[in-house]
C-alpha positions as CSV (number, residue, x, y, z in Angstrom):
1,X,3.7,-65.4,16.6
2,X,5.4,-63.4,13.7
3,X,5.9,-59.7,13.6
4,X,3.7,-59.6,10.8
5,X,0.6,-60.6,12.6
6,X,0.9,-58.0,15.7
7,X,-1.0,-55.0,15.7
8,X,0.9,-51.8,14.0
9,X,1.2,-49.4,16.3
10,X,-0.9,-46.5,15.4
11,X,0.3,-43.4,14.8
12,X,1.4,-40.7,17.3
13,X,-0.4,-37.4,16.4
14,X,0.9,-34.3,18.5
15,X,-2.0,-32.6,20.4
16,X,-2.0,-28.8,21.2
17,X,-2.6,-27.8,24.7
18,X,-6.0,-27.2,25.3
19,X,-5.7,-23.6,25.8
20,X,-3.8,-23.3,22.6
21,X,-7.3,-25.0,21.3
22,X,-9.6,-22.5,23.0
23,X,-7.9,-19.6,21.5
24,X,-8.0,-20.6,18.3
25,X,-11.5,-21.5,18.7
26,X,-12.5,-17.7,20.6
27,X,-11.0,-16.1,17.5
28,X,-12.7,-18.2,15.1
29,X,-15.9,-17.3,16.8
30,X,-15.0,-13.5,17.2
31,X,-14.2,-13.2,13.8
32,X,-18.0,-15.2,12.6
33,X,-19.6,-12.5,15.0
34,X,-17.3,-9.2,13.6
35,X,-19.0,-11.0,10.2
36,X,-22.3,-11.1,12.0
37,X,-22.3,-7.7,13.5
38,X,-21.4,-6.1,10.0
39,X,-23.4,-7.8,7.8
40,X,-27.0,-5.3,7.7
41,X,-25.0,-2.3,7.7
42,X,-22.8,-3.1,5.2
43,X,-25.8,-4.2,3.4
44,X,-24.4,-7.5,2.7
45,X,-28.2,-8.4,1.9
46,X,-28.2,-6.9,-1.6
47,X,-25.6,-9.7,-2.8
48,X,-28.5,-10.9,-4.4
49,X,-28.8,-7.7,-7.2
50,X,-26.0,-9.2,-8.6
51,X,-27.3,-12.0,-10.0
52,X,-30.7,-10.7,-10.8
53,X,-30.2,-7.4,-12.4
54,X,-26.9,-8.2,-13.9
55,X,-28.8,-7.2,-17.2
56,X,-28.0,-3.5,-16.1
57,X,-24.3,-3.7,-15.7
58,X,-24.1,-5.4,-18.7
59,X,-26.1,-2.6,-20.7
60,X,-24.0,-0.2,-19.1
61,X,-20.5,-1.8,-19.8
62,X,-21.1,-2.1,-23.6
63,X,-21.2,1.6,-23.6
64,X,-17.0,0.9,-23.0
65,X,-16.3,-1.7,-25.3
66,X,-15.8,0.9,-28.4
67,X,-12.8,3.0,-26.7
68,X,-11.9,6.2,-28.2
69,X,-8.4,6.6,-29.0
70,X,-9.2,10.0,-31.1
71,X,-7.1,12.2,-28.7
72,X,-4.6,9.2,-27.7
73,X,-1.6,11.3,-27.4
74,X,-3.5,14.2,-24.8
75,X,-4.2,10.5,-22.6
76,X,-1.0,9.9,-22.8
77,X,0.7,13.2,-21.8
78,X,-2.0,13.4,-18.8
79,X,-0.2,9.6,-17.7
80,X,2.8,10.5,-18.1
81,X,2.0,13.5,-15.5
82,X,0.5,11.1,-13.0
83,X,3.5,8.6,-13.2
84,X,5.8,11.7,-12.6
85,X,3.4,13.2,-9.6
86,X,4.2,9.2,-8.0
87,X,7.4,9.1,-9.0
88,X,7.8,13.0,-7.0
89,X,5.6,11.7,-4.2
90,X,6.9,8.1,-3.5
91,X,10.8,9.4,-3.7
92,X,9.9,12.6,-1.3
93,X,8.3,10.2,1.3
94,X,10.9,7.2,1.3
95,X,13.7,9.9,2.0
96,X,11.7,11.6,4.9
97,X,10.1,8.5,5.9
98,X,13.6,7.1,6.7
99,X,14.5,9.4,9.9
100,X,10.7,9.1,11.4
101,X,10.8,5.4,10.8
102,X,14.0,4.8,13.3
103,X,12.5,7.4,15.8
104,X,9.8,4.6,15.5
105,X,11.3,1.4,15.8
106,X,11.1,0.1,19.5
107,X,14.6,-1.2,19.3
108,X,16.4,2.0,18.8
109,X,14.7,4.8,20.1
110,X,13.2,5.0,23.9
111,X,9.3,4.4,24.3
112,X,8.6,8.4,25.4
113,X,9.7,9.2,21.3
114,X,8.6,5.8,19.8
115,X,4.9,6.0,20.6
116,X,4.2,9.9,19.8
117,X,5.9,9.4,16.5
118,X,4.0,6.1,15.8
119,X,1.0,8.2,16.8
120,X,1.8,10.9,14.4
121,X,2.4,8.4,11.4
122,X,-0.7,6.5,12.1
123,X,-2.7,10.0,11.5
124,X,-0.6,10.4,7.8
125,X,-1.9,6.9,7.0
126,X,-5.6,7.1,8.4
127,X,-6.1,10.4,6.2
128,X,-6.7,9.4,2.3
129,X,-4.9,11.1,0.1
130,X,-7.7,13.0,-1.8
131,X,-8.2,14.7,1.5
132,X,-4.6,15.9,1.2
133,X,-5.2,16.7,-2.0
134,X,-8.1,18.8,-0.9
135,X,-5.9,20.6,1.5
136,X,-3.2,20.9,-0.9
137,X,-5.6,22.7,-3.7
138,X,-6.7,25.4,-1.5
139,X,-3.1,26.1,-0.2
140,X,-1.2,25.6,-4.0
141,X,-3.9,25.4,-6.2
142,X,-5.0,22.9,-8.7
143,X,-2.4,21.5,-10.5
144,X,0.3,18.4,-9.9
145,X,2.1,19.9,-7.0
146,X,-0.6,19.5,-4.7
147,X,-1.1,15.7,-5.8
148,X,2.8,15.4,-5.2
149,X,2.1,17.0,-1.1
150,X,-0.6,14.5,-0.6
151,X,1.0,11.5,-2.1
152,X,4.3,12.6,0.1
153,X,2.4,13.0,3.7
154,X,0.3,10.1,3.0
155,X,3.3,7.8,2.3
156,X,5.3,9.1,5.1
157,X,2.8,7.6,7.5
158,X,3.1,4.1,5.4
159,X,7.1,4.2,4.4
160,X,7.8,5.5,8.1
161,X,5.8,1.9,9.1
162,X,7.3,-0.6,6.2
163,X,10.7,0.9,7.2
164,X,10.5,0.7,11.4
165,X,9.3,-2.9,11.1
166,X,12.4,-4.0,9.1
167,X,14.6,-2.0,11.4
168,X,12.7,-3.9,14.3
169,X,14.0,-7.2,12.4
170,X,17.4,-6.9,12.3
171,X,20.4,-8.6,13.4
172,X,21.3,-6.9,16.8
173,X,24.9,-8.2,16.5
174,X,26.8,-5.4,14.5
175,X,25.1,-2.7,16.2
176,X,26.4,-4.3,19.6
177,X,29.5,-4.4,18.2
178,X,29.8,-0.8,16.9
179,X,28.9,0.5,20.5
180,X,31.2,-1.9,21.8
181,X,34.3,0.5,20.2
182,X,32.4,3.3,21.9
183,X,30.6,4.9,19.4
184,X,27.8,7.2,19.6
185,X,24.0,6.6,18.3
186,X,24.1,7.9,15.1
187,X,26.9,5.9,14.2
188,X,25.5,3.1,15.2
189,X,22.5,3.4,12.9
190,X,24.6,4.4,9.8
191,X,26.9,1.6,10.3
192,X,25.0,-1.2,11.9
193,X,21.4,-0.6,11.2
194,X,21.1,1.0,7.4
195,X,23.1,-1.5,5.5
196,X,20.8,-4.2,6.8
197,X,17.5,-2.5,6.0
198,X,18.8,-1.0,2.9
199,X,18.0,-3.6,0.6
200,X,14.3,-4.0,2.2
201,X,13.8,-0.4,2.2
202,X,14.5,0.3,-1.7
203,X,11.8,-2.9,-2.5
204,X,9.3,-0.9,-0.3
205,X,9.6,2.3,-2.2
206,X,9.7,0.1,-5.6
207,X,6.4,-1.3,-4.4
208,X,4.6,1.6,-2.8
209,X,5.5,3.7,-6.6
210,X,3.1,0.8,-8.0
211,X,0.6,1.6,-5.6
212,X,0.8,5.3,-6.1
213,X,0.6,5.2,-9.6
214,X,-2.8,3.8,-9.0
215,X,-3.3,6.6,-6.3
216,X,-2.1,9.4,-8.6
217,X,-5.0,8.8,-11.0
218,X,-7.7,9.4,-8.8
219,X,-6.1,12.5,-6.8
220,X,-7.1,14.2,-10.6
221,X,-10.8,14.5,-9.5
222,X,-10.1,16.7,-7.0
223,X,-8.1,18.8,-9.5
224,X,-4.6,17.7,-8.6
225,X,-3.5,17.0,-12.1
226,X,-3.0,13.8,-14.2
227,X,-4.8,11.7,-15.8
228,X,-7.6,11.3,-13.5
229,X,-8.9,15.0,-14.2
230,X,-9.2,13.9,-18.1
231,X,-11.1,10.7,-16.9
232,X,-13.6,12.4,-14.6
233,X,-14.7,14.8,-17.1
234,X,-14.9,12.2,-19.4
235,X,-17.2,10.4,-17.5
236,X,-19.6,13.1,-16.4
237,X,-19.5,14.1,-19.4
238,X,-20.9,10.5,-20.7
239,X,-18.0,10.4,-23.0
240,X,-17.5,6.6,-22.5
241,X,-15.4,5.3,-25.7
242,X,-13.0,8.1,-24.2
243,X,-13.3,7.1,-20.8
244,X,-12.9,3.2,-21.9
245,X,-9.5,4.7,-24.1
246,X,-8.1,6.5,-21.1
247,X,-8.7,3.4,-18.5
248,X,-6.7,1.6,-21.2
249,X,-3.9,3.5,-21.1
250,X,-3.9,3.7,-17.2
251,X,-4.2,-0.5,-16.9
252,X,-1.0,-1.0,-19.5
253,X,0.6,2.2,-17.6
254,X,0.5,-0.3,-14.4
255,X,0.9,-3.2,-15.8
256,X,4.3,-2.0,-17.5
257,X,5.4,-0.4,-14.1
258,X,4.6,-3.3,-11.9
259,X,6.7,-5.6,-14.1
260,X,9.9,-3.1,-14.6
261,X,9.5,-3.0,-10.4
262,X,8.9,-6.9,-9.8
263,X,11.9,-7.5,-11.8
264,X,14.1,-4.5,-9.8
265,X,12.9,-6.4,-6.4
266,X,14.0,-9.4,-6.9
267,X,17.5,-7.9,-7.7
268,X,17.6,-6.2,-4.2
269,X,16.3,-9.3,-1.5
């Protein structure tokens, strides 16, 4: 008998434990009933209004298709007020977000600090910044200053997170060999921990200006300057070519920022 005519052997395909199976399958199910569970009051129901009364979104959107560029150089001046209320914002929160987010990271700091200040950044995220910008208002008074406060305590919540899970993710190797020469704590994060994170932690900040940017022009309805004031009187004011002219301008605004930053990241990682 030849080689050729025996069987091939069939292939060997690994097989995960069967507990590894069931938990896979228990949070496939969890998730379909979280789904479940969510659907009526979320009104999921309704998805159906999309396709028959699209009619009325359409009437309504060609009321933007003839943007008004009359006052272009006002849009822009209010845009260039919300880029600078981020810029203020973002750079305020990455420097104070720095010290909270090592007070934060398990790996550095003992569990009695790590958890109150994790508790404390948690609350900075959950709160949206128009509620800062609320706050703000009655304390400074409309203007950009009080978008700049909320944009800074909202981002310290989300830069003090970013930055303690990089910290969490470093090398523990030159900070054990720092302490081996007998320094103290603070030199081991300046010379062991920062110039790892360093390069992670300027990407963060590059990415979370884009994302306030996009914040910064809605704080305006609450009367915290910018851009987004214009808009929202605009549109209650049924002005829609303006509207449509001022949305332009805040689209090309990211899109011009987002590739100036995803060209700057790539240079830092």
């Amino acid at each position: 008998m030849t080689d050729a005519s025996l069987p091939k052997p069939e292939p060997l395909v690994p097989q995960q434990p069967l507990s590894r199976r069931m938990q896979s399958w228990i949070l496939f199910v969890t998730l379909v009933a979280i789904l479940a569970w969510s659907w009526s009051p979320a009104e999921m129901y309704r998805f159906t209004a999309i396709f028959t009364d699209w009619r009325n979104m359409a009437e309504f959107g060609q009321a933007f298709l003839k943007p008004n560029f009359l006052d272009w150089r006002a849009y822009v001046s209010d845009m260039v007020v919300t880029v600078q209320i981020a810029i203020w914002g973002t750079a305020l929160a990455a420097v104070v977000g720095a010290p909270f987010a090592i007070l934060a990271s398990s790996n550095i700091s003992p569990t009695w600090i790590v958890q109150p200040i994790r508790r404390l950044m948690d609350a900075c995220r959950a709160i949206n910044e128009i509620v800062f910008a609320l706050l703000f208002v009655v304390a400074v008074g409309l203007g950009p200053f009080a978008g700049v406060m909320a944009l800074f305590i909202h981002n310290i919540g989300v830069f003090s997170k970013l930055y303690s899970e990089a910290v969490e993710a470093i090398d523990p190797r030159p900070v054990e060999g720092i302490r081996a020469t007998g320094a103290h704590r603070l030199p081991e994060i300046i010379f062991g921990v920062i110039p790892q994170v360093i390069p992670l932690w300027s990407s963060y900040a590059l990415y979370r200006l884009e994302t306030n940017v996009r914040s910064a022009t809605t704080l305006g309805i609450v009367g915290a300057g910018g851009i987004g004031q214009t808009l929202y009187e605009s549109i209650r004011s049924f002005h829609y070519g303006e509207t449509a002219a001022q949305m332009i301008i805040v689209v090309v605004t990211v899109i011009i920022i987002d590739m100036i930053s995803a060209q700057l990241r790539k240079r830092l990682i």
